[in-house]
N, C-alpha and C positions, 0 to 999 in steps of 0.2 A: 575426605572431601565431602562437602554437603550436595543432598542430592534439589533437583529445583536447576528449573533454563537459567535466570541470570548468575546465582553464584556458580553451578560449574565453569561459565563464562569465564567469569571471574576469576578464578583459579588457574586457567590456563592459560589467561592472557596475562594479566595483572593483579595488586595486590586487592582486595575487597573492597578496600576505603573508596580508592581510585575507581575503582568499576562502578560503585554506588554514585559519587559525586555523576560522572559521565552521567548513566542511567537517569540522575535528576534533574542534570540537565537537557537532557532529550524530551523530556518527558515538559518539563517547560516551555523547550524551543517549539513544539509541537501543540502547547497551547493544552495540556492535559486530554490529547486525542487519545496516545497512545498508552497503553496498560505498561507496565514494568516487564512483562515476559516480549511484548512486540519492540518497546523501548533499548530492552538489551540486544537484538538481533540489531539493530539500528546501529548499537554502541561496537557491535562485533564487526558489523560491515566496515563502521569508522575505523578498526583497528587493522582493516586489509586483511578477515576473514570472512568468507564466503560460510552462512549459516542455510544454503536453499539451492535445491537443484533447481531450473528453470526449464520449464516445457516453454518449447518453438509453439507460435498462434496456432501452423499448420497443424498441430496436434492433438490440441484441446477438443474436446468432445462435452456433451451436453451431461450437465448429471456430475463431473469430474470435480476434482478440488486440482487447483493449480497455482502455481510460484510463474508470473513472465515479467522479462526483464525485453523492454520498448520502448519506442521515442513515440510520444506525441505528436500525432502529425495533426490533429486539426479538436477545435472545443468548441461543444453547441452552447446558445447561450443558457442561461441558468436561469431554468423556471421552476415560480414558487407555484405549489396547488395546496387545495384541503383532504387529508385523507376523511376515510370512514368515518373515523372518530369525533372530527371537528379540528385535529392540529395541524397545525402548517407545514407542510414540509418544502425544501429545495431538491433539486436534481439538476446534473448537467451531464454531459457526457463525453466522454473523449476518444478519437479513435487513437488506438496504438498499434504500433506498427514495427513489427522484426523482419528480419531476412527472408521470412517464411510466409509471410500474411499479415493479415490487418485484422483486428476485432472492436466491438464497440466498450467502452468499461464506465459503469455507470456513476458517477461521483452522488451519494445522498445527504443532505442535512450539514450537518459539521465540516465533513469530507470536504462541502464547495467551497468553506474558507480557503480553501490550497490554492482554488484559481481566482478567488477575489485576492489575496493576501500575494499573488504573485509566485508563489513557491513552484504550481506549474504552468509550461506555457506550451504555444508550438514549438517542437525542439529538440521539449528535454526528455534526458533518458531517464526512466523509471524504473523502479521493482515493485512488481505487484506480491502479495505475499497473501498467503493463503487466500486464495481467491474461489467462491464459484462460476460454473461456467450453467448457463440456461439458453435455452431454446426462446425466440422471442419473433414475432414478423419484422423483425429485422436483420434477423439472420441468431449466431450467438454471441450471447451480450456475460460480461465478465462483472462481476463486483467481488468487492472487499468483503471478505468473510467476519465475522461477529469479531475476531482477534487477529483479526488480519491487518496488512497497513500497505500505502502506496507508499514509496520512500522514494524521493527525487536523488538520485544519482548529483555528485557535482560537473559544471564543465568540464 
């Protein structure tokens, strides 16, 4: 068995071919956000396996890497600034929210396609995946790690 995240996938769920097609098409439906290793966890979720323990809000601490699975309860709007450099960037933010607590999770640049495009809204339930957690004057604020991904849960 080949070693590597999507083809193990692969081998355990379905035939290669099949696992590859899914994987390309994720990676499409996603608008080429997603890498092939964050795309396969996406395609394993779709097959009703669980690829990520989830830490409760209540438990995240500053400094940590974390997986949280939350609904969106509320979206700031989406402001563009100039960094250091002279490029543009967006940001918006969202609060999410488990049985446990609420945190804020920053959407940057690409990422805010998900709330202009509709993908999220008040509501929906999320997986956060590899995530950092930092200290900020608004308490601790969450974002998506460099291979990390938000993946919208269906209704």
């Amino acid at each position: 068995m080949p070693s590597g995240g999507q083809k193990s996938y692969a081998y355990v769920l379905q035939t290669v071919y099949a696992f590859e097609s899914k994987l390309d098409s994720v990676i499409e439906e996603w608008g080429g956000l997603l890498d092939r290793e964050t795309a396969a966890m996406v395609v394993v979720e779709r097959l009703g396996r669980s690829v990520a323990a989830f830490t409760r809000v209540a438990d995240i601490e500053e400094g940590m890497e974390a997986n949280l699975r939350a609904t969106v309860v509320s979206i700031s709007p989406i402001r563009t600034f100039t960094r250091q450099d002279g490029t543009e960037g967006r940001v918006t933010n969202l609060e999410l929210r488990d049985e446990t607590g609420s945190c804020r999770f920053a959407l940057w640049d690409d990422d805010v396609g998900l709330v202009e495009r509709g993908k999220l809204a008040v509501g929906t339930t999320v997986r956060a995946l590899d995530c950092y957690v930092k200290r900020t004057s608004f308490g601790l604020d969450v974002s998506r790690g460099k291979f990390g991904a938000l993946l919208v849960e269906a209704p």
